[in-house]
Every structure is written in structure tokens, then in C-alpha cells.
C-alpha positions in Angstrom: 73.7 34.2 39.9 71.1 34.9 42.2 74.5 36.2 44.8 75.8 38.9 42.2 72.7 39.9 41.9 72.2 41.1 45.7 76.1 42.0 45.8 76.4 44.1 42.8 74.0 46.5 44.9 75.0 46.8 48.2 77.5 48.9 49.7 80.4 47.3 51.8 78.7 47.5 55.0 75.9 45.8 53.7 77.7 43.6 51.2 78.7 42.0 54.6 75.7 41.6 55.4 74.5 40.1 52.3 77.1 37.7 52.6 76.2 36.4 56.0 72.6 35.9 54.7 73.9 34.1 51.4 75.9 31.9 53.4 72.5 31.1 55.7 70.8 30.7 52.7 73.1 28.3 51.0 73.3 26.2 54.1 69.4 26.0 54.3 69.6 25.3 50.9 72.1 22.4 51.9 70.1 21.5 54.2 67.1 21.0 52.0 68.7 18.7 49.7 69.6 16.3 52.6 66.9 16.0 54.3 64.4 15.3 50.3 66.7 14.4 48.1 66.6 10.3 48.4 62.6 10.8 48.9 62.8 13.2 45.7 64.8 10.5 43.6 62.8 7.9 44.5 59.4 10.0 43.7 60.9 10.9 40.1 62.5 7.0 39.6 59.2 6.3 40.1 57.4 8.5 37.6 59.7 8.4 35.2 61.1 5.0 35.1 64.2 5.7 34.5 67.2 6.7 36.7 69.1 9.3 34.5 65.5 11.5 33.8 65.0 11.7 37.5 67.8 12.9 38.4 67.6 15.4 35.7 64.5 16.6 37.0 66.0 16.6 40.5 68.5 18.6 40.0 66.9 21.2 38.0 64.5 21.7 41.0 67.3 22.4 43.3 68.8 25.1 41.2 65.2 26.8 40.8 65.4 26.7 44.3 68.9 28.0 44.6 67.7 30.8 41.8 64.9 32.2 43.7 64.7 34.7 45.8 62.0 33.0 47.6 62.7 29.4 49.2 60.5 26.8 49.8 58.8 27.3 52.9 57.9 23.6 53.5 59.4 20.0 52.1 55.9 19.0 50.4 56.5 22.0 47.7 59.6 19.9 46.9 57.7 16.7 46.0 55.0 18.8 44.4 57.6 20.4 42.3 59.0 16.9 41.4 55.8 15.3 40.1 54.9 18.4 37.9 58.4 18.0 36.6 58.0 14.6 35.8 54.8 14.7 34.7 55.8 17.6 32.0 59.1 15.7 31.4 56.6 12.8 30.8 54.1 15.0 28.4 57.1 16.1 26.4 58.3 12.5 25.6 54.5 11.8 24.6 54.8 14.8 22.5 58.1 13.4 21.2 57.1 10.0 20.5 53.6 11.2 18.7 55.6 13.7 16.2 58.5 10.7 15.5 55.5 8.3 14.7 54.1 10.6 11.9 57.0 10.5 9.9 58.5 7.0 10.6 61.5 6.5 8.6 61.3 2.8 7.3 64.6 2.6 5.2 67.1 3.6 3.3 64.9 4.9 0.7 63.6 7.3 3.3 66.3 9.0 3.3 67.7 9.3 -0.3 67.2 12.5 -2.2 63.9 13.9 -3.3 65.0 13.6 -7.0 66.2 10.0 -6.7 62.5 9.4 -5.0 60.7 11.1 -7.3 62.7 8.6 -10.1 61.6 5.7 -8.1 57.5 7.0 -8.4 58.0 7.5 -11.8 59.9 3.6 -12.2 56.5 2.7 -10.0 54.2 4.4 -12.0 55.8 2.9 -15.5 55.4 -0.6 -13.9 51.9 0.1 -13.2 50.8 1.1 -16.2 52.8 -2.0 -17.8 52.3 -5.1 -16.1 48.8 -4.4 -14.1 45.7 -5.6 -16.3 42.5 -5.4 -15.4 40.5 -4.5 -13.7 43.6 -4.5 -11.0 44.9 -1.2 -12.9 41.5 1.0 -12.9 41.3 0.2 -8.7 44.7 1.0 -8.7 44.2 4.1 -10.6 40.8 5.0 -8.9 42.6 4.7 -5.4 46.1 6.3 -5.8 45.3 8.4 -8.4 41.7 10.2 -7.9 41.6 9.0 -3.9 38.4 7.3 -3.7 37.7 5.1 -0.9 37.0 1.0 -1.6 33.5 1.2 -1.3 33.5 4.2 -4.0 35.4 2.2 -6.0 33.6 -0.9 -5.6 30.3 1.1 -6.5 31.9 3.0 -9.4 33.1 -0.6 -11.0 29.9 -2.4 -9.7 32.3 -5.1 -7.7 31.6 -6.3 -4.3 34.1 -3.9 -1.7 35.4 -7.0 -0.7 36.8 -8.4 -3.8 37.6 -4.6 -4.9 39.9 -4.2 -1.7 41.3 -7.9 -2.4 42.4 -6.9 -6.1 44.0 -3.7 -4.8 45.8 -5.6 -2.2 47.0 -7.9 -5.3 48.7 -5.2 -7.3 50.1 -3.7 -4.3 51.8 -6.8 -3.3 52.5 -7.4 -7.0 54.4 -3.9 -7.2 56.4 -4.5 -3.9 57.8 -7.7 -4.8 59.5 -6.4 -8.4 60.6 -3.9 -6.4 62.0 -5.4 -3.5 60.0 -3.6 -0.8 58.2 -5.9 2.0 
């Protein structure tokens, strides 16, 4: 890329010459990777932990390299340029791993349609307001339903917060084993 882009606006004369100082510039480029790219690998192995990402990262360096019109003028820029990359390739897994754990998809039911879900609340809710007495069915209510905390439930009801979170525990537990969820 970085060649078309010199030869496209030259001349022949000087297409020549732009030629002899790609080829210079490709074997310094050579060069380069053979004299840092085992230290390099090893650097990102041991940032990243894992073989295939540093090599990756390796790799993408040396065509940045390749790509500029300016090259590196000593061997430390390439190690420097290897830990930010590993340290962003690092961030971005971070980043990765944080957004997957907010939406964690437990089972099957995870993944059915919002209709057959919303059927399944409604079955929940129906059970609910059927089998829970109480005062397991006002906590139950008070929590889900109007989203107090324990201890504003525990107040409302005059109960201890203790035996108010134990009860809501109770019908929780109560609900997941008629319907099959652990």
C-alpha cells in the first residue's frame, strides 16, 4: 500500500529511484523483524498469556511499521509498541468480559421468545397469587412488585429484617422448585 502510494507519483526516472529505496526499506524492515521478533513474542506471551493473541499483536505492529512512512528509529519503540498493544488488547477483553457478565445467559429460557417469557411471568405470577399465604405473599408482593428493600419491608410489616428476608427466601425457593428452576 504504502509502495503504490510513492509509485503512483513519480515519474520513471524517479519511480527507479523509489524502487531502490522500497527495496532498502523492505530489507530494513526485514531486518527489524529478525533481530525483535522472538524478544517481541515472548514480551506479548507474556502479557497476554496466550500464544495465538501475541502473535496477533505482533504481527499487527509489523504492518504499522511496514505502513508508515516513518520507521522506527530504535528497537525499544518496538517493545513499547508491543506492551501498549497488549495492554489495549488486554483492556478490550476486560471490557468484553464486564459487558458478557451483565447479561449472563443461564439457560434455555434465556433464549426463548419474549412472548413465550412473558407467558412464563404470567404462569409465575398466577402461582404466586395461588399457593403463597401469608404473610410470604405481601413480602413477596412488597419486594417484586413495589421494590422495597428488606428492611422497608420488615418496617412496613413490623417483622424483624431477618425473618422478613428468610420468608422471602421461602417463597422464592418455593416458586423455583414447581417450576423446575435451581
Amino acid at each position: 500500500m504504502f509502495e503504490q502510494r510513492i509509485l503512483e507519483n513519480c515519474d520513471s526516472a524517479s519511480a527507479n529511484q523509489a524502487r531502490l529505496e522500497l527495496a532498502e526499506r523492505k530489507q530494513f524492515i526485514e531486518q527489524l523483524f529478525r533481530r525483535n521478533y522472538s524478544e517481541m513474542i515472548h514480551l506479548a506471551c507474556v502479557l497476554l498469556g496466550d500464544d495465538e493473541d501475541a502473535e496477533d499483536v505482533v504481527q499487527d505492529i509489523f504492518l504499522r511499521v511496514a505502513d508508515s512512512n516513518i520507521p522506527p528509529k530504535n528497537d525499544s519503540y518496538l517493545l513499547t509498541a508491543v506492551r501498549n498493544a497488549c495492554l489495549n488488547r488486554i483492556r478490550q477483553m476486560q471490557l468484553h468480559d464486564k459487558v458478557k457478565g451483565l447479561m449472563p445467559i443461564d439457560d434455555e429460557a434465556d433464549l426463548q421468545p419474549v412472548d413465550k417469557q412473558l407467558e412464563r411471568l404470567d404462569d409465575i405470577a398466577a402461582y404466586v397469587d395461588e399457593q403463597l399465604e401469608e404473610p410470604h405473599l405481601s413480602i413477596f408482593h412488597l419486594r417484586f412488585d413495589d421494590d422495597l428493600t428488606i428492611s422497608e419491608i420488615a418496617s412496613r410489616l413490623g417483622l424483624n429484617p431477618n425473618t422478613t428476608y428468610k420468608y422471602l427466601m421461602q417463597s422464592i425457593q418455593k416458586i423455583r422448585n414447581h417450576f423446575g428452576k435451581n
